[in-house]
C-alpha positions as CSV (number, residue, x, y, z in Angstrom):
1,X,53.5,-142.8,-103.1
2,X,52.0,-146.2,-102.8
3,X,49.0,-147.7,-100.9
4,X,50.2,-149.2,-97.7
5,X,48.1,-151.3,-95.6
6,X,48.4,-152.9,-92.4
7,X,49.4,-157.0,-92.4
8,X,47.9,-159.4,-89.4
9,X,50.6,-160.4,-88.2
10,X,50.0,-160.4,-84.4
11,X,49.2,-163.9,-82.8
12,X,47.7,-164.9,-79.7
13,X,51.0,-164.5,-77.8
14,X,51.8,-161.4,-79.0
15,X,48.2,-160.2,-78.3
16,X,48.3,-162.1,-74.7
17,X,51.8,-160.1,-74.0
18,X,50.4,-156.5,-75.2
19,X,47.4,-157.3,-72.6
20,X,49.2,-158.3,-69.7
21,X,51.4,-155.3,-70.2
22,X,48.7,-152.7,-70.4
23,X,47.6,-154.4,-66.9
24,X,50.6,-153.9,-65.4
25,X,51.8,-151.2,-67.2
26,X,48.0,-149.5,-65.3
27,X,48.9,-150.8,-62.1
28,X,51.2,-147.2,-61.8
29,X,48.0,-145.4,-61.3
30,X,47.7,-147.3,-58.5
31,X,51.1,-145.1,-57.3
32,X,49.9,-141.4,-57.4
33,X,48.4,-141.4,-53.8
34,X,51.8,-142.7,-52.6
35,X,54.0,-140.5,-55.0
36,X,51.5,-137.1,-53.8
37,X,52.1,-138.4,-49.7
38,X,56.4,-138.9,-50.5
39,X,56.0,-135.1,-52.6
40,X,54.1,-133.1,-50.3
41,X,53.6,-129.7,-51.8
42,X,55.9,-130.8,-54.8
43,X,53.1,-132.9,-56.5
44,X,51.9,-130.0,-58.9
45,X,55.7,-129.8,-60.1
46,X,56.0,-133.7,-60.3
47,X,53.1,-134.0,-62.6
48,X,53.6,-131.4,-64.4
49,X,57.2,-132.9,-64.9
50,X,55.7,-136.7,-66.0
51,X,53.2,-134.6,-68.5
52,X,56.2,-132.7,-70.0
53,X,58.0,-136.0,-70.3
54,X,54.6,-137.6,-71.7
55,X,54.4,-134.8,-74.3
56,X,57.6,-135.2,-75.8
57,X,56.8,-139.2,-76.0
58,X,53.7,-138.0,-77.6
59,X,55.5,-136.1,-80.0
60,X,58.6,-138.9,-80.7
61,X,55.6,-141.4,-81.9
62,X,54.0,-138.7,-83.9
63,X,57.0,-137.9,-85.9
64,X,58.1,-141.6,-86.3
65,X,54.7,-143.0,-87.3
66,X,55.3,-140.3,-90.1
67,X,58.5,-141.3,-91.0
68,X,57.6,-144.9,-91.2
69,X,54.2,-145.3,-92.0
70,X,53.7,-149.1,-91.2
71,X,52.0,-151.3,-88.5
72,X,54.3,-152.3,-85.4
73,X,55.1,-149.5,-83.6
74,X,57.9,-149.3,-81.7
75,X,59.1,-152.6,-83.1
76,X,59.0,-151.4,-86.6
77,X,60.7,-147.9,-85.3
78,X,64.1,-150.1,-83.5
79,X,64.3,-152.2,-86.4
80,X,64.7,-149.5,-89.2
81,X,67.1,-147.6,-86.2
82,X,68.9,-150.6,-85.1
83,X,68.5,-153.8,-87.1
84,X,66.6,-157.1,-86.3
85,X,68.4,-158.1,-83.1
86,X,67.0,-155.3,-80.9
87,X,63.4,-156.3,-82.1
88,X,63.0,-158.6,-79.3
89,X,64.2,-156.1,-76.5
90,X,62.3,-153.0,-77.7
91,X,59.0,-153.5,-76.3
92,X,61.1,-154.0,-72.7
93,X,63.2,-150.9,-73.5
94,X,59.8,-148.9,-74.0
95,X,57.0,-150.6,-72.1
């Protein structure tokens, strides 16, 4: 099996989008005191639901970063799954 290493090919946009996503994507911890006053006694189960869910995310990564050992992440995943046009809407789909 060949070497594969990584290529630079993030710019300045690409790295400005990732960080203003991260600081919105965080802005859902800001959420949990408002999800735990809507659930009431249901919060256990509701985190305990998101960590399931989480898990299995977890796991989907895992397996395809085996499968397709290359730099890109979930961009690399859709376009071996679905071609070049759904590049562009796959970090919307999944962020």
């Amino acid at each position: 099996m060949p070497t594969l290493t990584p290529r630079r090919s993030l710019g300045l946009w690409a790295l400005v989008a990732f960080g203003v996503g991260d600081i919105l994507g965080a802005g859902i911890y800001g959420l949990v005191g408002k999800i735990s006053e809507e659930a009431g006694g249901w919060g256990v189960a509701s985190i305990l639901v998101a960590w399931v869910v989480a898990a299995f995310t977890a796991l989907s990564y895992g397996e395809l970063g085996g499968r397709f050992p290359r730099s890109g992440g979930e961009a690399h995943f859709c376009k071996q799954g679905f071609g070049r046009p759904w590049v562009p809407w796959s970090g919307s789909a999944v962020g």
